[in-house]
C-alpha positions in Angstrom: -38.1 195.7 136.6 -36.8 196.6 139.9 -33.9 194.7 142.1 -33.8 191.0 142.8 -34.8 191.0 147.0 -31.4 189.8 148.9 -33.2 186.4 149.6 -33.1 185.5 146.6 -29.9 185.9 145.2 -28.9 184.1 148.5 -30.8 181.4 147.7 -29.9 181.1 143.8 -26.1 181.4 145.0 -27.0 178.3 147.3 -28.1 176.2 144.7 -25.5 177.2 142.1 -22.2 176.7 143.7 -20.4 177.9 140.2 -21.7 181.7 141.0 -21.1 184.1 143.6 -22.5 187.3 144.9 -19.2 190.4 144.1 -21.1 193.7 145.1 -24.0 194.2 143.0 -23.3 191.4 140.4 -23.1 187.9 140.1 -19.9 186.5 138.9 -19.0 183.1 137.8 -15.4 181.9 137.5 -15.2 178.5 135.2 -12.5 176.6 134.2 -12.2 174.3 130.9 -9.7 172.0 129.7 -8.4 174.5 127.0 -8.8 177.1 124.4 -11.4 175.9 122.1 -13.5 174.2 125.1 -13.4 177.9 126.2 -14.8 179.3 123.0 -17.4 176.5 122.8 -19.2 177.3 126.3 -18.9 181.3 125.4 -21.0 180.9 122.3 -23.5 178.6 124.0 -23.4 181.6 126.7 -23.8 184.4 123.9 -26.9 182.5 122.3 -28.8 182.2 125.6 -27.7 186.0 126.2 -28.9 187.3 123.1 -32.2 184.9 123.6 -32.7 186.6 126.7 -31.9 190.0 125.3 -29.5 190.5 128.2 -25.5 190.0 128.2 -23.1 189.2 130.9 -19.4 190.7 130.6 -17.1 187.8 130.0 -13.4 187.6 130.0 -11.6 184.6 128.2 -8.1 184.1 129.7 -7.4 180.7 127.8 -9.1 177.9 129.6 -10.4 180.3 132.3 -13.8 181.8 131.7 -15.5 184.8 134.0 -19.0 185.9 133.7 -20.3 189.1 135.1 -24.3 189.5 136.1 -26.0 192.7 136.5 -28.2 194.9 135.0 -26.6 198.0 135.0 -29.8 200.8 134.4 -31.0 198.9 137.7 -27.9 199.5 139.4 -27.6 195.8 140.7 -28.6 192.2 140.2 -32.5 191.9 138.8 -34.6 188.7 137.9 -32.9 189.2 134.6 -29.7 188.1 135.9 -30.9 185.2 137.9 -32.9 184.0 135.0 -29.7 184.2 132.4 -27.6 182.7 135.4 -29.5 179.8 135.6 -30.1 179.2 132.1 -26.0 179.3 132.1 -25.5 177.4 135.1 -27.1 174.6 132.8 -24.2 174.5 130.1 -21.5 174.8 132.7 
C-alpha cells in the first residue's frame, strides 16, 4: 500500500477543516450537542470503518468525539486513511 505523499494529506487537511495532521496520523476533534448525539455519529463512523475494513481509534468524552487516522503496519497515514477520512468528513 505504501504512505500517502505529504502533498496530499496537505491538500485533504485543506479541504477538511474538521482534521488535522498530529505526527503520522490524522486526528479529528468533533463536538456534539450531547451524549446520545455522540453515540449516533460513532456508529455511523464504525459502519463506514468496518465497510472500509479499516478503523480509526476514537475516544467518546460525553459530547466530545476524537478520531485517530493511520495505518499502523505502514507506520503513518496511507490512502486508506484519507479515503475513511473523507467518507467521515461526510457525517460530521
Amino acid at each position: 500500500m505504501g504512505l500517502a505523499n505529504d502533498s496530499a494529506i496537505v491538500d485533504f487537511v485543506g479541504k477538511n477543516r474538521q482534521w488535522k495532521r498530529e505526527g503520522e496520523s490524522l486526528v479529528a476533534n468533533l463536538e456534539f450537542k450531547d451524549f446520545a448525539e455522540s453515540m449516533r455519529f460513532v456508529n455511523q463512523v464504525a459502519n463506514k470503518a468496518e465497510q472500509a475494513n479499516h478503523h480509526p481509534d476514537i475516544d467518546i468524552r460525553w459530547n466530545k468525539v476524537r478520531l485517530v487516522l493511520s495505518t499502523h503496519s505502514e507506520g503513518g497515514i496511507t490512502q486508506k486513511d484519507l479515503d475513511l477520512a473523507r467518507s467521515i468528513s461526510l457525517l460530521a
